[in-house]
C-alpha positions as a Markdown table, in Angstrom:
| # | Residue | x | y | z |
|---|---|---|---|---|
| 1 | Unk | 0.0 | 0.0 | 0.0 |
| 2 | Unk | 2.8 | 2.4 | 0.7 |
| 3 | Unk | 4.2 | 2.0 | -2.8 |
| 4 | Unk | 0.8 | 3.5 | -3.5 |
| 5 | Unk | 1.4 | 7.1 | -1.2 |
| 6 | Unk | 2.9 | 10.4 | -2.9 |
| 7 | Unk | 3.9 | 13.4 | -1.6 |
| 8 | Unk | 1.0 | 15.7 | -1.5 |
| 9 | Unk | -1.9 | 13.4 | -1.1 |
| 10 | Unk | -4.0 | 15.0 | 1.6 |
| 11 | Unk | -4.9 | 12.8 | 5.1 |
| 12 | Unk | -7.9 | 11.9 | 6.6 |
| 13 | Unk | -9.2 | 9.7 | 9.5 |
| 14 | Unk | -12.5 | 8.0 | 7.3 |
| 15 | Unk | -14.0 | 8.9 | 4.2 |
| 16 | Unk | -16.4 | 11.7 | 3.8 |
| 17 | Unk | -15.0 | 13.6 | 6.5 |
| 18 | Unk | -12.6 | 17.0 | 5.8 |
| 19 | Unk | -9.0 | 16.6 | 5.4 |
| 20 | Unk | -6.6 | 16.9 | 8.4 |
| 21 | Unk | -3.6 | 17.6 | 6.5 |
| 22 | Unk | -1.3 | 16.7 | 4.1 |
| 23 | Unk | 1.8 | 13.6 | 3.2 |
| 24 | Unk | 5.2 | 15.4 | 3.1 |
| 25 | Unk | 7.2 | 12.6 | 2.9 |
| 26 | Unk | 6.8 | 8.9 | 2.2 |
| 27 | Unk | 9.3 | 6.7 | 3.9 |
| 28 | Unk | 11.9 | 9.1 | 5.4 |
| 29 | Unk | 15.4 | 8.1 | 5.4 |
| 30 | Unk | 14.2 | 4.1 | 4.3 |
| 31 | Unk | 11.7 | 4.1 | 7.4 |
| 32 | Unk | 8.5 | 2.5 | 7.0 |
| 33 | Unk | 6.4 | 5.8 | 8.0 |
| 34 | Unk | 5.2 | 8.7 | 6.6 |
| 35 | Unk | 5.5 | 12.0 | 7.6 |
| 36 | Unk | 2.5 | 14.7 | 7.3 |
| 37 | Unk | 1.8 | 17.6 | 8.1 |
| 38 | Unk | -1.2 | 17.9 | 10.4 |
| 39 | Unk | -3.2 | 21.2 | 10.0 |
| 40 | Unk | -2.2 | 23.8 | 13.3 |
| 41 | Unk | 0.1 | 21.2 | 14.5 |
| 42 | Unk | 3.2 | 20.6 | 12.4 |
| 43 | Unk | 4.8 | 17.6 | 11.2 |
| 44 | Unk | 4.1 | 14.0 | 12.6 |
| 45 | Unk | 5.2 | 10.8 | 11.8 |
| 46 | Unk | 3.0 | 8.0 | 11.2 |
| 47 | Unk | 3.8 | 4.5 | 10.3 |
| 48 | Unk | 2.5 | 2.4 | 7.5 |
| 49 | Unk | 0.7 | 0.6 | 10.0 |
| 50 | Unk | -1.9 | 3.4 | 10.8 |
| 51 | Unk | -2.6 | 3.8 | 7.5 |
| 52 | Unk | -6.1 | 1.9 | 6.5 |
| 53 | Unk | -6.5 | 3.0 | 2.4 |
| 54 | Unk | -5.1 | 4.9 | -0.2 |
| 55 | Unk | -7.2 | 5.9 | -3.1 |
| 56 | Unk | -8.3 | 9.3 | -5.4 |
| 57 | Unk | -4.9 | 10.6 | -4.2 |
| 58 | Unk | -6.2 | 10.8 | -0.2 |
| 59 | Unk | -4.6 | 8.6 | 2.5 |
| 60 | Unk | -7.2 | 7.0 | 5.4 |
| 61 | Unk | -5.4 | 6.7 | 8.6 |
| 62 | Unk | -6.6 | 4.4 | 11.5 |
| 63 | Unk | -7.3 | 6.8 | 14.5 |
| 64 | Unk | -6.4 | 3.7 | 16.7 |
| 65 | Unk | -3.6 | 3.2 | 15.9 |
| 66 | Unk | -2.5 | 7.0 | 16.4 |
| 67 | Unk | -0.4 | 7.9 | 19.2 |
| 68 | Unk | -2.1 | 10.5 | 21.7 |
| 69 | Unk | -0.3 | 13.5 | 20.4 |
| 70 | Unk | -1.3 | 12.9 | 16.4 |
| 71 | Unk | -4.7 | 12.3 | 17.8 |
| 72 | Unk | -4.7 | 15.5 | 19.7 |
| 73 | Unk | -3.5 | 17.0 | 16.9 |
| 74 | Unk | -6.2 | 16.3 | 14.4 |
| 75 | Unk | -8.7 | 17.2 | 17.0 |
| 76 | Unk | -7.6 | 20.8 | 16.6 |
| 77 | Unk | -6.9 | 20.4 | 12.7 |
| 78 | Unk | -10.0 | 22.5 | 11.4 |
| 79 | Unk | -9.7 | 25.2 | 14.6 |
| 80 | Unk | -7.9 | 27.9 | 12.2 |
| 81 | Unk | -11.1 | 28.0 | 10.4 |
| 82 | Unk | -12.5 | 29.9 | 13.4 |
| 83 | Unk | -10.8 | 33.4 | 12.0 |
| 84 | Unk | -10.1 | 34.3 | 15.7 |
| 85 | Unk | -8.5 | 31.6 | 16.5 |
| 86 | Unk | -4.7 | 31.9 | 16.6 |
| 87 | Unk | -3.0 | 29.3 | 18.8 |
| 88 | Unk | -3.4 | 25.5 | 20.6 |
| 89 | Unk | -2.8 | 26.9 | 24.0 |
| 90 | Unk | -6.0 | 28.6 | 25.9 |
| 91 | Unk | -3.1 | 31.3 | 27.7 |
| 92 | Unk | -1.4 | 32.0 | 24.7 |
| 93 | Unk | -4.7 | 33.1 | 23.2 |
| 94 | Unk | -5.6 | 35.4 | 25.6 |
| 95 | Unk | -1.9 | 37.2 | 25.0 |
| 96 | Unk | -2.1 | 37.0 | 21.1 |
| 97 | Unk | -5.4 | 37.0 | 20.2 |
| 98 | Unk | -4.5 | 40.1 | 18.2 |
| 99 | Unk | -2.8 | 38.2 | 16.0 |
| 100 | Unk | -5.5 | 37.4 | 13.1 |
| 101 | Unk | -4.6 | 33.8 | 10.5 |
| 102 | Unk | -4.3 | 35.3 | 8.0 |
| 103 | Unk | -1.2 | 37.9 | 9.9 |
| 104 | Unk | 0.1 | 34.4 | 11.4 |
| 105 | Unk | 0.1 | 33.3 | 7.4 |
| 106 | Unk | 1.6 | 35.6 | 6.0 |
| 107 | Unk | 4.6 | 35.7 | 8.4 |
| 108 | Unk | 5.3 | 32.2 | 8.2 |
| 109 | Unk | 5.6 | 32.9 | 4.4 |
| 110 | Unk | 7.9 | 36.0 | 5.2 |
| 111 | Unk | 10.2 | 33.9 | 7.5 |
| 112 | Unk | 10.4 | 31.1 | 5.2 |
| 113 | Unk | 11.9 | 33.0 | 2.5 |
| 114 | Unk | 14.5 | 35.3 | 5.6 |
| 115 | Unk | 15.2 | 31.6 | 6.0 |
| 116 | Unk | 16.6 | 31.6 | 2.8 |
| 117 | Unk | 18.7 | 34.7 | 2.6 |
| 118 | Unk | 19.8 | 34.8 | 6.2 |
| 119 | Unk | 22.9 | 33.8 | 7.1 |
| 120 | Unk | 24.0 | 30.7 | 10.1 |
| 121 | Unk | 24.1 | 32.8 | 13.1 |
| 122 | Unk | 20.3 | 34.3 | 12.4 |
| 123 | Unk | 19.2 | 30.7 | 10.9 |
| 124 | Unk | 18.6 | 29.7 | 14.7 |
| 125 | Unk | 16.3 | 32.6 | 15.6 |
| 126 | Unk | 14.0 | 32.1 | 12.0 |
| 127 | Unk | 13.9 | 28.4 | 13.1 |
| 128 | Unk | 12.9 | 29.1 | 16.3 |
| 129 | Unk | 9.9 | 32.3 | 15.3 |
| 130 | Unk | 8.7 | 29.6 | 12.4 |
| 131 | Unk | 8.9 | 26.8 | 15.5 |
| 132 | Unk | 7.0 | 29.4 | 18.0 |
| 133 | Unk | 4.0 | 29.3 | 15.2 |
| 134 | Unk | 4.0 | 25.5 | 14.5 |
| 135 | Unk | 3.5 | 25.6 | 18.7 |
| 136 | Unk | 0.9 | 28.6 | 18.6 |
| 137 | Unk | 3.1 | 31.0 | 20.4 |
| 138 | Unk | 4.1 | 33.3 | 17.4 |
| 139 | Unk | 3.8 | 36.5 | 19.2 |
| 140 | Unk | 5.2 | 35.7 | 22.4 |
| 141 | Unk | 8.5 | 36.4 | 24.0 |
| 142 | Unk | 10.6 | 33.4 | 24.5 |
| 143 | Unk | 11.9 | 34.8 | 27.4 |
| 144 | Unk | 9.0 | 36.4 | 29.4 |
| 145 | Unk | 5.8 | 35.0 | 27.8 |
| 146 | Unk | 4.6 | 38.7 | 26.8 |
| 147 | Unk | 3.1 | 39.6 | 23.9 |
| 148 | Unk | 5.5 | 41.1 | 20.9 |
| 149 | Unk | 3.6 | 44.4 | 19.7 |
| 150 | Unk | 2.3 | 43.5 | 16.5 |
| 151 | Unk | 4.2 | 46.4 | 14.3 |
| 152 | Unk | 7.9 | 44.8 | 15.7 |
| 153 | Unk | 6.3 | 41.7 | 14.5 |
| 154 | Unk | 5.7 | 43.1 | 11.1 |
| 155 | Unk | 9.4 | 44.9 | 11.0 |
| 156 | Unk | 10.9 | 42.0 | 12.2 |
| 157 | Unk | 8.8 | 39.0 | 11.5 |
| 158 | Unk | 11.9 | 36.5 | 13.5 |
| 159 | Unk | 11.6 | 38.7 | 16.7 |
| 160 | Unk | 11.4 | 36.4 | 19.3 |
| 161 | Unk | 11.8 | 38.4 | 22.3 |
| 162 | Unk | 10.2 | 42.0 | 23.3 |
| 163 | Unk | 12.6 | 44.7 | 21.8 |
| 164 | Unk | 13.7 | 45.8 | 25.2 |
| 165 | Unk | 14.5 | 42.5 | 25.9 |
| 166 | Unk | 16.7 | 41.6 | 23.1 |
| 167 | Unk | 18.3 | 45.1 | 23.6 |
| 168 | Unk | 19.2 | 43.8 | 27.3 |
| 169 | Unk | 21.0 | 40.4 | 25.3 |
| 170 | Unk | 22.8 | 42.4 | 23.1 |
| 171 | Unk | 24.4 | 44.8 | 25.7 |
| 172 | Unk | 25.1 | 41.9 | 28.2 |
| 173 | Unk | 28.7 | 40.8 | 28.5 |
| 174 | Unk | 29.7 | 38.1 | 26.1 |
| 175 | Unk | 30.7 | 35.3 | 28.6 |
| 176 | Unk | 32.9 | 32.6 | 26.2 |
């Protein structure tokens, strides 16, 4: 059945019901898995196993045979459909609610491209901003949990800390 997956064919737990997200890659690295990318949640892995049928270019997965965190996941698959909804976490919603899809959207697309062009020593931080919206915390200092204001955001889409806060990092005393 595997032989039968490509990348791109969208996921779902039965027929009939809406899509949960999408293959990314079939068997990574020779390992009999897949791994897709769950709407809101990020990438999972999900071995052959779990999958019940393939066919019209859609992949049925057994919600059995899940482990807790993929099932969680696909709970909260469709929740970005609500236009407020921003993040997994009930606290970080209250902190970033200000933060509308469509804003969290575009900036993903935004730091994938700085992703590109940046060089090793800002590669970590652009990881981490496009990591902080896989987790629903886009928006939110790494260091203090307060919100980013929205317009530092949109200047500098990889800000992962408050500006007063990454103005404190740079003027502390490089310790090597």
């Amino acid at each position: 059945m595997q032989g039968a997956i490509k990348e791109g064919y969208l996921v779902f737990v039965s027929d009939g019901t809406q899509g949960v997200g999408s293959v990314r890659q079939v068997e990574p690295d020779g390992r009999p898995e897949l791994l897709v990318y769950i709407e809101n949640a990020g990438d999972f892995v999900v071995p052959f196993s779990a999958v019940d049928n393939v066919h019209s270019e859609k992949v049925m997965l057994n919600i059995d045979k899940l482990d807790s965190r993929l099932r969680e996941a696909i709970a909260h698959a469709s929740d970005a459909e609500d236009e407020d909804y921003v993040s997994h976490s009930a606290e970080a919603d209250d902190r970033n609610a200000s933060l509308s899809r469509e804003f969290i959207d575009r900036q993903r697309k935004r730091l994938g491209a700085l992703r590109d062009q940046v060089d090793a020593r800002r590669l970590r931080v652009v990881e981490r901003a496009l990591q902080k919206i896989d987790e629903g915390t886009y928006g939110l200092s790494d260091a203090s949990g307060k919100p980013i204001p929205k317009d530092r955001l949109e200047s500098t889409p990889e800000a992962i800390l408050t500006a007063q806060e990454e103005q404190r990092e740079e003027n502390r005393p490089n310790c090597t």
